[in-house]
N, C-alpha and C positions, 0 to 999 in steps of 0.2 A: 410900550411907548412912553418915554421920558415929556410929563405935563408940562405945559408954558414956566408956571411957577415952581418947578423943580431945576429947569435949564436955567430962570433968576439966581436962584439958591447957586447954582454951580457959578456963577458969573462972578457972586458976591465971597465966594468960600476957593479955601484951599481945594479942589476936586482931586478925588483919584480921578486919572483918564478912562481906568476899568470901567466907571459907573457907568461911561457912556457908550460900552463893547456894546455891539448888533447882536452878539450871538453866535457869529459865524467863524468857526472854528477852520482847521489845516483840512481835515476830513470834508469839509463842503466846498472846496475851491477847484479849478475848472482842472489843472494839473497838478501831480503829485508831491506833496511835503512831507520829507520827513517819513517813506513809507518804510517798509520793512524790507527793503533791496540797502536801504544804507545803509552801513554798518553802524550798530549799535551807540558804540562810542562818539557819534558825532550827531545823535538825534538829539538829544539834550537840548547842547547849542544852536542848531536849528529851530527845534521848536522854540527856546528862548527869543531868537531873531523873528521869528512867524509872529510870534504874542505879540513882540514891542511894534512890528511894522503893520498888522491888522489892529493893531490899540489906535495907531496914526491915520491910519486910512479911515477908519471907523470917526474918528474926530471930523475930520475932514468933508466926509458924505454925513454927516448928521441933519437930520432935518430942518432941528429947531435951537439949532445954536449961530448966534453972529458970527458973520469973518472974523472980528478982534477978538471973539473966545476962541475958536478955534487957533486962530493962529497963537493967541498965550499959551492955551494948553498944549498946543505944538512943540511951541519953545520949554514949555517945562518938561516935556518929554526927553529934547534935545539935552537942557541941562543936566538934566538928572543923570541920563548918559555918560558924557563925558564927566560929570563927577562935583558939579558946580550948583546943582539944585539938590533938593530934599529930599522927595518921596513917592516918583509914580513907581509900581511896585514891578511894569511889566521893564519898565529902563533900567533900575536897580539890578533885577534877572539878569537883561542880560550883560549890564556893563561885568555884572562877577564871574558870568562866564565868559568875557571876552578877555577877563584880567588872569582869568585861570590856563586860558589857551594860550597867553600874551599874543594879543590881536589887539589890530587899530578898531576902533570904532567906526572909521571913515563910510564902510557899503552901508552904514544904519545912518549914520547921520544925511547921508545922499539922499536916501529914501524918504529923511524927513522932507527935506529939500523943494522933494514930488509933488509933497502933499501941502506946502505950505502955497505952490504954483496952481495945485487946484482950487485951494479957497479964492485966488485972486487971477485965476488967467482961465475964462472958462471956451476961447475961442483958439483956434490955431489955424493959421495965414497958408502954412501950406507943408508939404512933408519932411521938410529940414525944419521946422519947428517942433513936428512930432517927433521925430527922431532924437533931438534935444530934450525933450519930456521925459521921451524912455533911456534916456541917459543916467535921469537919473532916478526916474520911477521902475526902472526894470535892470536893467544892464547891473546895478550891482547887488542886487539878487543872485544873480550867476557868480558872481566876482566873489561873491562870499562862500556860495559854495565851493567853487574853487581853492579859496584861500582854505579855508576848514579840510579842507582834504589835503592839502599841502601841493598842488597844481602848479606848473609852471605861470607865468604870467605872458604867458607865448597861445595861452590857451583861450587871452580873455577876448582876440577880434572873434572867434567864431563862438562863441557865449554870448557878444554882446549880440551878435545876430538874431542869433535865437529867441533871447529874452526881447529884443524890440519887436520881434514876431509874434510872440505871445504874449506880449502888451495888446499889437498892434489888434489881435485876431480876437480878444478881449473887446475893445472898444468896438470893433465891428459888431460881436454879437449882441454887446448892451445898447446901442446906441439910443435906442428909443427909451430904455430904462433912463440913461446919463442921462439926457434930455430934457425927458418930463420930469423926473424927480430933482433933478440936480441943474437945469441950466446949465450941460455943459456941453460941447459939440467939440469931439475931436478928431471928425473928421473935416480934414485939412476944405479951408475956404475954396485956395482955389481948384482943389480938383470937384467940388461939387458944380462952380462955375462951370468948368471945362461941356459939363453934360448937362449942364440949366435947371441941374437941381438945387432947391432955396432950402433953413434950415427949416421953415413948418411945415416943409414934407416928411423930416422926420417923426411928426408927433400923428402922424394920420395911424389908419388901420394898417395900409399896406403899402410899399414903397411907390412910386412913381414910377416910370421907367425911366425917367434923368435921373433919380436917386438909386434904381434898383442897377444901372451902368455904374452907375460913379461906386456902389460900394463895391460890385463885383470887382471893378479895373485896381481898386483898392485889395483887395485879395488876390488879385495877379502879384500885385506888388510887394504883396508881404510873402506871398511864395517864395520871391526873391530871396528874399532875406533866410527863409529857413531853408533854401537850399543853398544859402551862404553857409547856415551852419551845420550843413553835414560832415565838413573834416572835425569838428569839435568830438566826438567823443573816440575817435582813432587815437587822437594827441593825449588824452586824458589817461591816466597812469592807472588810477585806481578802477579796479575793473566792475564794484559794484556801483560806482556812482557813472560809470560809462556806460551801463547794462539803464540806469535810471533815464538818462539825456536820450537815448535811442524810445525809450518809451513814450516822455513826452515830445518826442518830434514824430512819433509815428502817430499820437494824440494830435497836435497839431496839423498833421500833413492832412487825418481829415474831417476834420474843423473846416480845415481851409477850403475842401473839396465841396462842401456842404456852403459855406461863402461863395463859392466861387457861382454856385447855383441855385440858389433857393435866396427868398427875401427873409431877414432878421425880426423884419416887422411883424411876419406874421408864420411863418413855420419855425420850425426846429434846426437850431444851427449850434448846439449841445447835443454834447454824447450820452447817450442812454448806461447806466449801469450794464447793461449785458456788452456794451459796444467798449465800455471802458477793459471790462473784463477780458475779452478776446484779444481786441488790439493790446492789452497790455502784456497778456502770455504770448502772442505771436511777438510781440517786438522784445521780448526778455529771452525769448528760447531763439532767437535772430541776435542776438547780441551774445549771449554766450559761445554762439557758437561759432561765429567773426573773431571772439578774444581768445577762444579752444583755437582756429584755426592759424593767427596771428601769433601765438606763443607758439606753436607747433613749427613753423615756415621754416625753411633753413637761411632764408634771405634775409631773415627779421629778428631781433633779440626779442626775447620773451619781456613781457611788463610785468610788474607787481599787482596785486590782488587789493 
């Protein structure tokens, strides 16, 4: 834990943003980065994009830093980036490998975007605000892996689905964490209205039953959405990163099973390492075998690997 008069020191001095990293790495995040289904040659830049966008987020959620530090260090993040600031070491990363791939910076700098909207917008009016959120806190997440694989741009409405899905199914499971720690509540005002739940129900033991409706009907809602993006990984060319999308929507699908039923508050709506395990060999030996039967069809041209 970074001391009162340490987070001074950073306020008064040039900081790395590193100093103020959580800890938490690609390996402890709810779905897959960067695992060993990608191909090789594009984890690099991935992980590069992982380091600079949890350096941000990490600024962002810190406990003991002001809105105005947070958002400088933001921006020198930003600079550094595109190529107008000096020295944070995770932006440096990746602007050389986005100058080596020649790639826009743009899905990174979006992402800063996200996190400069969390230090200063900690409420949201209803679900076309959160969807705006994850426009740009999620949706070019996908858009990069996309672009990194070389993806048409025909592929990014059913990617954007996805990633607002698993933004969305995110804030479900933390809510009470964002909350108490962080003052932030995103789940949309008026659908808690609709079922008369208020927001210091979130910080209780266990949900209400206007809060334990409103989150459920909320995870009807995001089902939506990731059953919007099951044509996304048919379209998708490369067939280990289509073998990766089929994993985590089969991770998602039950996440959501588990929202749909159980309270946030107080049971488990995270997947256990043996549930990660299974659902991940069944939805990888189900995808191979979809992309084996789809090159195979006489109806269908074969796609590339």
């Amino acid at each position: 834990m970074i001391r009162t008069e340490q987070v001074t020191q950073f306020s008064d001095q040039a900081t790395k943003a590193s100093a103020l990293r959580s800890g938490k790495t690609h390996k402890d995040e709810n779905f897959p980065v960067a695992s060993w289904i990608i191909h090789p040659r594009h984890r690099g830049l991935i992980l590069a994009y992982y380091n600079f966008v949890r350096t941000a987020d990490d600024i962002a959620d810190h406990a003991e830093l002001d809105d105005g530090t947070k958002l400088r260090l933001l921006d020198e993040l930003d600079n550094d980036l595109i190529g107008t600031g000096g020295g944070q070491p995770e932006a440096l990363a990746l602007r050389e490998a986005f100058a080596a791939r020649g790639m826009s910076p743009r899905h990174a700098r979006d992402v800063i975007t996200a996190f400069r909207m969390d230090v200063i917008k900690r409420r949201y009016n209803d679900w076309n605000e959160l969807i705006h959120y994850c426009s740009y806190s999620a949706m070019p997440v996908g858009r990069f892996m996309l672009d990194v694989h070389g993806e048409s741009p025909g592929t990014w409405a059913a990617s954007d689905a996805l990633c607002a899905a698993l933004q969305i199914i995110n804030h479900l499971q933390d809510c009470a964490k964002d909350y108490r720690k962080l003052d932030r509540v995103y789940i949309p005002a008026d659908a808690m209205a609709e079922t008369g739940a208020t927001i210091d129900m979130i910080a209780q033991p266990r949900s209400s039953e206007a809060l334990l409706t409103c989150l459920h009907r909320l995870a009807d809602r995001c089902e939506t959405l990731l059953l919007d993006s099951e044509a996304l990984a048919p379209l998708v060319v490369d067939s280990r990163l289509a073998c990766e999308i089929g994993i985590i929507q089969a991770y998602a699908h039950r996440i959501l099973g588990y929202l749909k039923l159980r309270d946030p508050l107080c049971e488990r709506v995270h997947l256990t390492k043996l549930e990660l395990t299974g659902i991940g060999l069944g939805a990888l030996a189900t995808g191979i075998w979809r992309r084996a039967t789809t090159a195979t069809s006489p109806s269908k041209p074969a796609t590339g690997a």
